[in-house]
N, C-alpha and C positions, 0 to 999 in steps of 0.2 A: 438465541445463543448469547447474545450481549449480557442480558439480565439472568443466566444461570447460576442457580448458586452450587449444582448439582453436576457433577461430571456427567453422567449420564444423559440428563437435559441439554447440556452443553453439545453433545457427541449428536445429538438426535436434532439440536439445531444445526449442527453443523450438515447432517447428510440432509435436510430440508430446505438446507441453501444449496447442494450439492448436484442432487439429481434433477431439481427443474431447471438450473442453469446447462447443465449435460442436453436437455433437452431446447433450449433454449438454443443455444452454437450450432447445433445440427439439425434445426428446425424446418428449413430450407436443403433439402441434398442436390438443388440444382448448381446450387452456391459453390466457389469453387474453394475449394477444402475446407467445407462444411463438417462431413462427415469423419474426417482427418480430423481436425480440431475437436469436436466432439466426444471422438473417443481417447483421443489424448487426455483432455480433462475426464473425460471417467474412469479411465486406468490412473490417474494421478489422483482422484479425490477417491477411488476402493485402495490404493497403497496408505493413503495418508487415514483413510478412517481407521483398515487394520493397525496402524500403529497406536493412534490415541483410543482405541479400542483396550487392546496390547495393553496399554499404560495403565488403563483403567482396573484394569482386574489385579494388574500388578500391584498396583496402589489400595487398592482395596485386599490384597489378602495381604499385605504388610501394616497397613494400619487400621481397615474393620472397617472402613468408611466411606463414602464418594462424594459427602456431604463438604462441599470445599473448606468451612470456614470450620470443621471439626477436625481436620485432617493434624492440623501444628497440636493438637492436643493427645490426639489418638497415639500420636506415634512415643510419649513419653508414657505409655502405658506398661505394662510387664510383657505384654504380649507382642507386644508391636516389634515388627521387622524392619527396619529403618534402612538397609540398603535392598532390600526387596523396593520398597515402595520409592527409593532413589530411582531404581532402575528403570521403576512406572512412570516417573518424572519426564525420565529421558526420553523415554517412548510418545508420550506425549507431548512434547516439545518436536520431537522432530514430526510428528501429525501436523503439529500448527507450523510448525515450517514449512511444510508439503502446502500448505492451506494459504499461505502468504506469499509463498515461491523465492525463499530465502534459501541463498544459495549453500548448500549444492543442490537442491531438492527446485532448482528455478527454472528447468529448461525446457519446461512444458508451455512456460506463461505467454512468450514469443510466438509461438505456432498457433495458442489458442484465441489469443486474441486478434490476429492476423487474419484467423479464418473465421472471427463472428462477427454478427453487423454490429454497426456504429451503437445504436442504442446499450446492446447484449455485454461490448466492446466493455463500453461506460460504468453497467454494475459491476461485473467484472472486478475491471482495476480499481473500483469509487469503495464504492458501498459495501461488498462482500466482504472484499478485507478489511475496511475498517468494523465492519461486525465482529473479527476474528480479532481486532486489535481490541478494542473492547472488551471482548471475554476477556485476555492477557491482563487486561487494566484491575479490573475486577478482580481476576483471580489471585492476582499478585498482594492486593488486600487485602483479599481472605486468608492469606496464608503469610501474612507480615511474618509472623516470628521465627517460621523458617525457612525463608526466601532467601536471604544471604547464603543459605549450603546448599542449595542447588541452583542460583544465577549463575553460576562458573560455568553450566552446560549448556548456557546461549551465547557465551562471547565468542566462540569460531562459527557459529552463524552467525554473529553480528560481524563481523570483521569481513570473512567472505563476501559478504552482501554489501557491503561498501564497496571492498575493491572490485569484483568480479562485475557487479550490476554496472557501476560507471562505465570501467575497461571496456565490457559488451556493447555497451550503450555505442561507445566511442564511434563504433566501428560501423553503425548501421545506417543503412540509406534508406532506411523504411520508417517513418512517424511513429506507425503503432509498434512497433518492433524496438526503437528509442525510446518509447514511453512504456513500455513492458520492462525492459530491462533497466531503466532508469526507475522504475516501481523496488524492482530488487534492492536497489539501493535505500532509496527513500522510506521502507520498513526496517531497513538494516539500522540508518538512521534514529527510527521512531524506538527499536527496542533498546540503544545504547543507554540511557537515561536508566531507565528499568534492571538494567543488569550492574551496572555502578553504583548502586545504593549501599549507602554504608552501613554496615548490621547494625541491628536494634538502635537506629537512627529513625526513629517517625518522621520528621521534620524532613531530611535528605528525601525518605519512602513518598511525602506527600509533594516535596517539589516534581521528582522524577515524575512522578502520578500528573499532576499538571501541567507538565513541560510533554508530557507522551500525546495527552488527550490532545491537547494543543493543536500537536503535531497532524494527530491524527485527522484531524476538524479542516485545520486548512491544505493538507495532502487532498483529502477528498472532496474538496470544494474547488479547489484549479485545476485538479484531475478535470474532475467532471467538465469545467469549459473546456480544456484541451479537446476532452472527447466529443461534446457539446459540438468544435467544430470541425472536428473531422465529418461527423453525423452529416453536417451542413453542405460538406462541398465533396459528400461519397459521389454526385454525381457525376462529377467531373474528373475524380481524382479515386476512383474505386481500390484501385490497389494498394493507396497510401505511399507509393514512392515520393520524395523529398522533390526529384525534379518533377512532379507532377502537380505541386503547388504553386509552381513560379507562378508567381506575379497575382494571386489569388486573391491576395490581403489587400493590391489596391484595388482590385475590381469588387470587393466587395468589404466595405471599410468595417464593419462591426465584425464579422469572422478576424477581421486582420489586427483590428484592434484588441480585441478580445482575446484570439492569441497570443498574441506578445505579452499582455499582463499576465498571462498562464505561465508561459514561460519564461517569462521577470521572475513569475515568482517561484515558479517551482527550482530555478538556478537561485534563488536564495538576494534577491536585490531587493533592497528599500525602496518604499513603505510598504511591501506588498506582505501578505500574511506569511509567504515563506518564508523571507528574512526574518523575521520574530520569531516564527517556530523554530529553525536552526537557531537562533541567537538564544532562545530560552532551555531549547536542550543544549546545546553545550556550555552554558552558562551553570547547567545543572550536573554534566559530569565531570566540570574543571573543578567544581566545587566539592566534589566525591573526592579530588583529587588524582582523576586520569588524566593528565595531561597530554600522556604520549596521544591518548585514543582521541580527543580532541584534535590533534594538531592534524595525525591522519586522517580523520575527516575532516577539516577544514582542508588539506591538499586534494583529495577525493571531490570533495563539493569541489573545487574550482574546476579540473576537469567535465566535471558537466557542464561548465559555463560554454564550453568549446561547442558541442553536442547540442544544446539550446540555441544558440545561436546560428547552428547550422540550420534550424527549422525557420529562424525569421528571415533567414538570410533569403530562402528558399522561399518562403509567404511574398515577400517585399521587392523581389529583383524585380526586372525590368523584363515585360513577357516578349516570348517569342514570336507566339501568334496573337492576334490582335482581334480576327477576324473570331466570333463568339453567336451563339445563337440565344436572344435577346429572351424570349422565353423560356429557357433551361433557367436566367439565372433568376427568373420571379420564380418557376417551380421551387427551387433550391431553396428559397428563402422560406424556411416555414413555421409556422408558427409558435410550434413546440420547440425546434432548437433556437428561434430567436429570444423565447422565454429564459431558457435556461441558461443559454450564452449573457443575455443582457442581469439577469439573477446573480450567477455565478460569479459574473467579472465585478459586479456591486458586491459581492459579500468578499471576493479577494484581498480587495483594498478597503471596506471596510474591516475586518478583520487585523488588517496590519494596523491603519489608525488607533481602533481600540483595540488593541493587543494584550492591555495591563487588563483593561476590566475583563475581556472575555477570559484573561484566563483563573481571575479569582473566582469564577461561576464553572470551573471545568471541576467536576467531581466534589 
């Protein structure tokens, strides 16, 4: 899906990320809202294919095409239906919004991730949508010359998904259910860049373009340790509620370390790779000259500062019980999330360090 140049390729990666993860959440039905979770994401990924489906054909009988990077040409032809194949646009953006869980289309994301195991959890919020961000990356280059007249139909899902995703976030006592709906935000984020490009501006089109990727690379890189150690301490803590972390981070100092740089960085705090990526996308859409959308994310971002901190506060306190079974916590320690926690929290910070160079190599 990443590398499609082809709508149809694109739609057909999309449901081969779609149906083995369906199957993946509901793997297990002893699990407790397995099954729930499951089929929530496959009524939310058959709603969202029918739409970029929808959009597909619409797009193709207004300008003849589905070949992404023929499409800005098709449409100046004699034949071409130009608000036909707008209307394809829309249909297909709100697909990828279903596909991202950008709000209003987000209230699947919470339940589903809630009910899949820690690994399942991981691709989920990591990888999947950065695949779907990706396609967006791509296809918004294919279609440089008419991309300015229909960005207008992503900025009330970019705007929603800042405010709604934070607000949501706010309120939750559950890890994975603040890192679900803290996700809403943080793609809300990733597409403001991308919708603020000034017309027939290359220069503006290629910052956005690297301020996104950017974005995208270190989202799913601290993602991934957040989830990394939830994965680590499912035993002790299965359900993911906030008070069932106390004290977690000193009994086990690499999970407790490793989470706080995740959530350094995904609240946007220096040197960590989040503060660059926030600092280079809206360094890229003050330069559009959206000021106001800046300012309101930059109030949005603080408010997750509140919400982040509620989970170290929670990792780091002082425990209640003390008394612990000595081999639960060698089981727990295992190999694979000690790789990828020790992996992830290295490429976090580095990542912020070289900030400049990785992003002259993004795209």
């Amino acid at each position: 899906m990443a590398s499609a140049n082809n709508l149809l390729a694109a739609f057909l990666g999309m449901e081969t990320i779609a149906i083995p993860m369906f199957a993946l959440i509901a793997w297990n039905p002893q699990r407790k809202g397995a099954i729930e979770g499951g089929l929530k994401y496959a009524v939310t990924a058959t709603v969202a294919a029918a739409f970029f489906m929808f959009g597909i054909a619409l797009i193709y009988f207004g300008a003849g095409t589905i070949v992404i990077s023929e499409i800005p040409k098709a449409l100046t032809s004699a034949n071409a239906m130009p608000m036909v194949a707008l209307i394809g646009f829309m249909m297909l953006f709100v697909g990828i919004c279903f596909e991202l869980a950008l709000a209003p289309f987000h209230s699947w994301l919470a339940d589903t991730l809630q009910a899949s195991p820690a690994p399942v959890m991981a691709f989920i919020g990591s990888i999947a949508k950065i695949a779907m961000l990706t396609f967006i990356i791509h296809f918004v280059i294919q279609i440089e010359p008419i991309w300015d007249q229909i960005s207008f139909v992503l900025w009330g899902f970019v705007l929603f998904s800042i405010l709604f995703g934070n607000l949501l976030a706010f309120r939750q006592t559950n890890i994975k259910r603040i890192l679900a709906y803290s996700s809403v935000a943080h793609f809300g984020y990733a597409l403001m860049a991308l919708t603020s490009v000034i017309p027939n501006s290359s220069a503006s089109l290629s910052e956005a373009v690297h301020a996104t990727a950017y974005y995208g690379l270190s989202y799913a890189v601290m993602n991934l340790v957040a989830f990394a150690v939830i994965a680590m301490l499912n035993k002790h803590n299965p359900t993911g509620e906030l008070k069932g972390y106390r004290g977690l981070g000193r009994r086990y100092p690499l999970a407790g370390v490793a989470m706080a740089i995740a959530v350094l960085s995904l609240a946007g705090v220096p040197p960590t790779a989040g503060f660059f990526a926030k600092f280079f996308l809206f360094s890229s859409v003050l330069g559009n000259g959206y000021l106001g959308m800046v300012v309101l994310a930059a109030l949005a971002s603080a408010v997750s500062v509140f919400y982040y901190l509620r989970i170290l506060l929670a990792f780091f306190a002082k425990e209640e019980y003390h008394h612990h079974n000595q081999s639960a916590d060698i089981e727990s320690v295992e190999f694979g999330s000690t790789a990828v926690i020790s992996v992830g929290t290295f490429a976090t910070i580095a990542l912020g360090i070289f900030a400049q160079a990785v992003l002259t190599y993004m795209f």
